[in-house]
N, C-alpha and C positions, 0 to 999 in steps of 0.2 A: 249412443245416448249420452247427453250428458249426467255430470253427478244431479242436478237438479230436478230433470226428467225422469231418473230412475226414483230418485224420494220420491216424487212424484206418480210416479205407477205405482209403488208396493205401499203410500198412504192410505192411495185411493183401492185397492185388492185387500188390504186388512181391514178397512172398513165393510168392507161386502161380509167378511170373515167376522166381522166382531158383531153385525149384524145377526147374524145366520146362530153364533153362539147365545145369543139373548133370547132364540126361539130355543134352542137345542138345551139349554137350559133349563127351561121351565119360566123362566122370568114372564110376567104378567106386564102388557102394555097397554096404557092409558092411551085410551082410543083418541080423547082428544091432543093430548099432550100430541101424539103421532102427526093427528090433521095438523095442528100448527107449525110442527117440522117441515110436515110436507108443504103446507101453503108459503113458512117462508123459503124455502128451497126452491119454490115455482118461483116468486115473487126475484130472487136471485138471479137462478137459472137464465130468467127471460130477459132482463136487463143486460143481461151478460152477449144475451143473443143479438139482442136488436141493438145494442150499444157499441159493444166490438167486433162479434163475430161478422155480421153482416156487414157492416161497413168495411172491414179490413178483406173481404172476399170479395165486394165489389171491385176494389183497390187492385185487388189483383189480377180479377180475369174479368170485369165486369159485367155486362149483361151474360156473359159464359156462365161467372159465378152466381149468377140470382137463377139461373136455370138447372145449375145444380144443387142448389137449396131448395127447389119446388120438388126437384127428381130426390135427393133424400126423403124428402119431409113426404112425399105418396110411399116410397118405399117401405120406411118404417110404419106408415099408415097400413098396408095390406099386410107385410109380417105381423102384426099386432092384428089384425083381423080376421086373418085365416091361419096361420104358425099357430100367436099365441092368444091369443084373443080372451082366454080366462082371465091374462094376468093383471093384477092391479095392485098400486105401490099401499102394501096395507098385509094387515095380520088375514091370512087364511081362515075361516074358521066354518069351514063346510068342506065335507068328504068330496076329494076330486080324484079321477081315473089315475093312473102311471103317466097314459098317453097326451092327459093333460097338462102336470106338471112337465114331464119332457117337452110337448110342442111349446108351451112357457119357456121353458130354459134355453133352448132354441131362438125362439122370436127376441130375446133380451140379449144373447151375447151381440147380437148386429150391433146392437144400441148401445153395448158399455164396451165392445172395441172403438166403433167414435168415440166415447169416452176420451179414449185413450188418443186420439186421434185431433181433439179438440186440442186438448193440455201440447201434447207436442204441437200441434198448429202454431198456438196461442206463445206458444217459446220462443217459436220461430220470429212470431214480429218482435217481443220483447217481453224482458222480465216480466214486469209489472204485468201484460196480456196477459201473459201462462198463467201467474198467478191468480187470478183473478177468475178464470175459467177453469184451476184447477179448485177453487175454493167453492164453484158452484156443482163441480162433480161430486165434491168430497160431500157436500148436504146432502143427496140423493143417496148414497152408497149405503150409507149404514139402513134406512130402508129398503134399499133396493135387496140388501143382503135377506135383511129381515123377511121379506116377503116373498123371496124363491125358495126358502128354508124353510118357510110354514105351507108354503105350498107342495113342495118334498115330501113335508109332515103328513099333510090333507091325505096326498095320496098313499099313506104306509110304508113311503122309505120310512132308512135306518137314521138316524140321530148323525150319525158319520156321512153318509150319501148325502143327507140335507146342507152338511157344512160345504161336503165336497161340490155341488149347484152353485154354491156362493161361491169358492174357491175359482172355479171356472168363470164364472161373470168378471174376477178379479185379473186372471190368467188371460182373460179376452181384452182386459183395458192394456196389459205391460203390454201384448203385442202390439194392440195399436200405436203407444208411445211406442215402442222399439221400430215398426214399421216403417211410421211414417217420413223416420227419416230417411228410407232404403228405395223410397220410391218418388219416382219427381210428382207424378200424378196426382198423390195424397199431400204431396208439399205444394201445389197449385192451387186444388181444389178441397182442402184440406179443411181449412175454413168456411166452405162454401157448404159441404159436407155437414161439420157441425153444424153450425149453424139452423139448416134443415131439421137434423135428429135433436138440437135442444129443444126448438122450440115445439114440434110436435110433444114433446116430454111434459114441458112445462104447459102451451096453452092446450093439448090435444088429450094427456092424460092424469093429467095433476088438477088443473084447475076446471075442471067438468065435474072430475071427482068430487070436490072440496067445494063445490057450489051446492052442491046437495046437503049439507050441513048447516045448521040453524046459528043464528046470532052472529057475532060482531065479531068472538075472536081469532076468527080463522079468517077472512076476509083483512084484519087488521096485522095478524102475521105475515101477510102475501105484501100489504105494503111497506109493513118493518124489513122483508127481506130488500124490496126494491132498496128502498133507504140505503140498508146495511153496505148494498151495491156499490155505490155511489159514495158510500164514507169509504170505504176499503178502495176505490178507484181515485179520491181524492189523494186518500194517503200513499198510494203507490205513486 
């Protein structure tokens, strides 16, 4: 890996970790304050998907790679439905089994090893790509952390076990970055991969969610995040 690649996995694995301490804490979060992280995160995320990922995995295996975007994007669909199917990017707050949080914890590392799998991808064509796809993981993380550690919680782990859920979702992205460059496979279809598991993230479990919530400023977050896309893809 390069030196860029590794900042880039243990940013994105602290964040899951600094997530996971804000439950393990006590810290109290603002439900909406959350929905408008998460709506601009989607709003990011997806831009990221449909602007580079898709396009640059055409590029490379072409209709191969639009067939490997539809095979991620069912895969991480039936893991999230039968694995993990409780989980959802948001504070815990009703008593769940062991077996729930663990098939959770489960069904999520799929999804934050492409994490890791994107950002390396995304390096692979250039700076500016990586950047930009590591900037839309890094939004997601710190929820992402947030809400397997309250989910830990739901079920009666320990305060320590809740972080360590998060650790592991972190531990699941450095592989992917460390991976992807060991294998030609995920260096082909790498892209194509991503691309699939973001957007399922962003249009399958982010913005269904955040459609359910009332008024303008979540719906207006989701298009600040596109924006923000677009300004940070100017600037690179």
């Amino acid at each position: 890996m390069s030196g860029v690649a590794i900042a880039y996995a243990l940013s994105a694995a602290l964040a899951n970790i600094v997530g996971a301490l804000a439950v393990t804490s006590g810290a109290r979060w603002s439900v909406r304050a959350l929905d408008r992280m998460l709506a601009f995160a989607a709003g990011f995320l997806l831009s990221v998907a449909f602007v580079d990922l898709l396009p640059e995995a055409f590029a490379r295996s072409g209709h191969t790679g639009a067939a490997v975007a539809l095979g991620a994007y069912v895969l991480v669909h039936l893991t999230q439905h039968s694995i993990g199917r409780h989980f959802h990017f948001g504070e815990e707050r009703h008593t769940v089994s062991r077996v729930t949080s663990g098939s959770a914890l489960i069904g999520l590392l799929l999804h934050t090893f492409v994490d890791g799998v994107a950002v390396a991808s995304g390096l692979l064509v250039s700076g500016a790509v990586g950047a930009l796809v590591f900037i839309g993981v890094l939004l997601h993380k710190l929820p992402e952390g947030l809400a397997i550690s309250s989910l830990f919680m739901a079920a009666g782990a320990s305060p320590r076990a809740a972080v360590g859920a998060a650790g592991a979702l972190g531990v699941a992205t450095i592989l992917g970055v460390a991976l992807t460059g060991q294998f030609g496979a995920l260096q082909t279809y790498g892209m194509a991969i991503s691309a699939g598991v973001t957007i399922y993230v962003g249009a399958s479990n982010l913005v269904p969610e955040l459609q359910k919530r009332g008024g303008w400023e979540t719906p207006l977050s989701f298009i600040a995040g596109c924006g923000a896309y677009f300004l940070a893809r100017s600037a690179l």
